[in-house]
N, C-alpha and C positions, 0 to 999 in steps of 0.2 A: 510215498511221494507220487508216485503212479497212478494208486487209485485217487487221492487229491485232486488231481487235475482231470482226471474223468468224471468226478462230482461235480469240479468246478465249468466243466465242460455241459455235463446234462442239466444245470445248473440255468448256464446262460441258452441252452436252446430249448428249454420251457418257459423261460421268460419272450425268447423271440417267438416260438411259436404264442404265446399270451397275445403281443403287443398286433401280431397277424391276424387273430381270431377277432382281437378286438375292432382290427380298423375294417376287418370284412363285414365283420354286423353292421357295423357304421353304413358303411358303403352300398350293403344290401339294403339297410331300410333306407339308404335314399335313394337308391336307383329301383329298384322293386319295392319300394314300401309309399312315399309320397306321390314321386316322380311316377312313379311306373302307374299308379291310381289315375292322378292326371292327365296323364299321357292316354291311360284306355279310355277317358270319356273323351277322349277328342283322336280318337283313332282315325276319323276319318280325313281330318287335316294332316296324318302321315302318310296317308294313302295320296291327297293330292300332291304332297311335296316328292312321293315317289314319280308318281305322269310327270309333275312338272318336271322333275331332273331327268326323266326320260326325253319329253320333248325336248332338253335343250341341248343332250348333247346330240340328239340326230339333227338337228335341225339349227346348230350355232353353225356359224359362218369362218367365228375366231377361232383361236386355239385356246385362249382367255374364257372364253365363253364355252366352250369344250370342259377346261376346267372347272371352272364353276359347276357347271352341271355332275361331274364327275363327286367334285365335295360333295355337294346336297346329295348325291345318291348314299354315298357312304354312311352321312350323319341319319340319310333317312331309314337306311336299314339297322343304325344303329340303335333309331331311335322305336325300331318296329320289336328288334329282339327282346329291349326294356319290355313293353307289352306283354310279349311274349313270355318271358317268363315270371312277370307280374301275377298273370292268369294262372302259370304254376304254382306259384305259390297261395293263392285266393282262389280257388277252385267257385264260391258264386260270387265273384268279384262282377260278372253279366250282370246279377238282378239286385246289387247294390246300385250299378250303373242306372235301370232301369227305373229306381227309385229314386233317383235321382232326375232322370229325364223328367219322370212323372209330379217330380213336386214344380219344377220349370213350365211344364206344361198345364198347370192348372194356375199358376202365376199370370203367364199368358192368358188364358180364357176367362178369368176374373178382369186383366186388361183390355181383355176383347170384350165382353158383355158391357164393362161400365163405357165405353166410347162408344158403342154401337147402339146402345140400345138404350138411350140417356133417359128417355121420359118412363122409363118400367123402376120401380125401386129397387132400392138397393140390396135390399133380402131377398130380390127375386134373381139379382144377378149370384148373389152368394149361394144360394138354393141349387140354383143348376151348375154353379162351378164344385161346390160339396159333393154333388149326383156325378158329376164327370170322375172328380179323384174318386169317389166310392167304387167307383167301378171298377177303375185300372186296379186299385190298391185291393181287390176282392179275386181278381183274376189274379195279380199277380202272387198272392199269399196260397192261392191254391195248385199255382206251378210249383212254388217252393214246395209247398207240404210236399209234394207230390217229386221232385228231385230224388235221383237215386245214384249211384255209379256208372248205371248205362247210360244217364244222360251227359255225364262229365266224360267219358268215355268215348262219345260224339262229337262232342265239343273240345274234345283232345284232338281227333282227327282233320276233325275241318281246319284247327288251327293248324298243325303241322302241315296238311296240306300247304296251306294258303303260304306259309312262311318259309314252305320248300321252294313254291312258286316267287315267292318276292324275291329270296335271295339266287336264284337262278335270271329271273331276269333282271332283276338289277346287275348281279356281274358282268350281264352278258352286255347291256349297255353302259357299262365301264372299261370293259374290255374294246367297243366298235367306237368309245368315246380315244381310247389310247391310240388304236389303229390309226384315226383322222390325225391326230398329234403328230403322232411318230409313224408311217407306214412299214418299218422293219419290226412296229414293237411283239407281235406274232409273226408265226412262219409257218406255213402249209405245206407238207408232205407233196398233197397231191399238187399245189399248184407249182412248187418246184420241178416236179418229174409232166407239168404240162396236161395234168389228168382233167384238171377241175380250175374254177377262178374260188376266189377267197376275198372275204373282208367284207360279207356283208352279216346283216345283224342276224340272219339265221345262221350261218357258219358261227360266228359266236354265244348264240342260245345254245347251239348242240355242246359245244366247248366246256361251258360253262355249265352243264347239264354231267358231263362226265368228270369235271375238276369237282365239284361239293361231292360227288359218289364216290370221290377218289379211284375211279375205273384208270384211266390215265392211256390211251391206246398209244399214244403218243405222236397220233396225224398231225399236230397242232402243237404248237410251243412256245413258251412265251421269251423272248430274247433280249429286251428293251428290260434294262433294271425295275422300273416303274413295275410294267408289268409283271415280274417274277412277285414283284411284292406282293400287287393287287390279288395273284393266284392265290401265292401263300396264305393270303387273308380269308379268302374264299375257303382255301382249305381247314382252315381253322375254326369259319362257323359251320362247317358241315360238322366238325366235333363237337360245335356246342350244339345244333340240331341233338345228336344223339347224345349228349347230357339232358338235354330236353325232353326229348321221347324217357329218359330212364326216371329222368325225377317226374313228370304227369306221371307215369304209372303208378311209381312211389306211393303221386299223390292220391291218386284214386285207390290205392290198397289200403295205405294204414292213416292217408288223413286223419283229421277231426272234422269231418264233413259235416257229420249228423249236429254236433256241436256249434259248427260255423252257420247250418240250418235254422237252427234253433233259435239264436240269437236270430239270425235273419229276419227269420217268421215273428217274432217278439217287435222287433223294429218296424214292420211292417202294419202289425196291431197297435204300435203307438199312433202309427199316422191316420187308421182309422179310427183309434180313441178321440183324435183328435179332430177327423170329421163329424164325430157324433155330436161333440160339443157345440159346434156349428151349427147343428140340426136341433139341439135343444135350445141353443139360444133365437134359432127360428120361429119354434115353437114357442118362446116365450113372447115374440116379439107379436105372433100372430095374437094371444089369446087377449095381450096388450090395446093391442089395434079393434078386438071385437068387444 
């Protein structure tokens, strides 16, 4: 009967574990799989929604307006870490992007030739917009060739930098957003004992610089609920930082780099296959004309 109910016990926690495995794949391809694609070609409208929430909680008037800014910070480094580890897991996820900028960019120049330059034909605008993509698409098939672990390895760095720095000062202007709210929601050692003043947004950059390292000297402390929370959350992407730094490495050890290259470089030669075609239907069109 004993062992019965330990069958029936490992039983039901392989199936729980199942139904966990299943909804985390789910979950990763859409926040790292679609979401997280999306989200890197327009990285730079997370960058402004980050200034913006900065500017608004130093600079709102309300306490409403305080909040607000405080939201957008949070969803915006939420929506910075999707990125983030987007990139881990697509290590040239860059030079799909750039493929992508680049077929946008010759859409445009084929728009720009036919409006600007109305009285020249039309093979002639098509001519020089073929010679514009031949070129990116010739450069850019020769960075890939040429891709290796030390370049992903770079591009690991810069990012954890950058992502060290966004969630430092993002906390730090969530935390000088709390202060304005609530002025008890930290408490300063030294302005207690009369040493030093407190509350402004360099006293909480430093704060917020020693809360993600988990150093904790404990000059500084958060007292207002709100904020104990806001810290605890801070403290919780400094551990996803170092899940991060442990899986890039991961990735640049036993990837399928050369694999995902491969494929790259092949899509890359599709789109100058498909310049070529351009070029010989030019060619037909000239010997047409002579």
């Amino acid at each position: 009967m004993h062992k019965k109910i330990i069958f029936q016990i490992e039983r039901l926690t392989e199936k729980v574990y199942s139904v966990i495995d299943f909804f985390g794949e789910r979950l990763k391809g859409l926040f790292f799989g679609r979401l997280g694609i999306r989200l890197t070609y327009r990285r730079e409208a997370v960058i402004i929604l980050l200034i913006t929430a900065a500017a608004l909680i130093f600079f709102a008037p309300s306490r409403w307006s305080v909040w607000s800014g405080i939201l957008l910070m949070m969803v915006s480094m939420f929506l910075w870490l999707i990125i983030i580890f987007s990139w881990t897991l697509d290590p040239m996820i860059d030079y799909k992007i750039r493929i992508h900028k680049i077929k946008r960019w010759g859409e445009k120049l084929l728009k720009y030739l036919s409006s600007e330059f109305k009285g020249i034909e039309a093979r002639h605008h098509m001519e020089a917009y073929a010679w514009g993509k031949l070129a990116y698409f010739e450069e850019l098939k020769s960075e890939v060739a040429g891709f290796s672990k030390t370049n992903l390895l770079q591009k690991f760095l810069g990012r954890f930098f950058s992502t060290f720095m966004i969630l430092i000062l993002g906390y730090a202007f969530i935390f000088f957003g709390l202060q304005k709210i609530t002025a008890d929601s930290f408490v300063s050692v030294a302005q207690q004992s009369g040493l030093a003043a407190f509350g402004s947004i360099v006293d909480f950059i430093y704060y917020s610089a020693i809360t993600i390292a988990t150093v904790g000297y404990g000059d500084i402390y958060p007292v207002h609920t709100f904020a104990r929370v806001f810290v605890l959350a801070e403290v919780l992407c400094g551990a996803l930082l170092v899940i991060f730094v442990v899986s890039s490495f991961t990735a640049i050890s036993i990837s399928l780099t050369a694999e995902r290259q491969k494929a790259l470089i092949g899509e890359i030669e599709k789109e100058i296959h498909g310049i070529d075609k351009i070029f010989s239907e030019l060619k037909h069109l000239q010997k047409e004309d002579k």
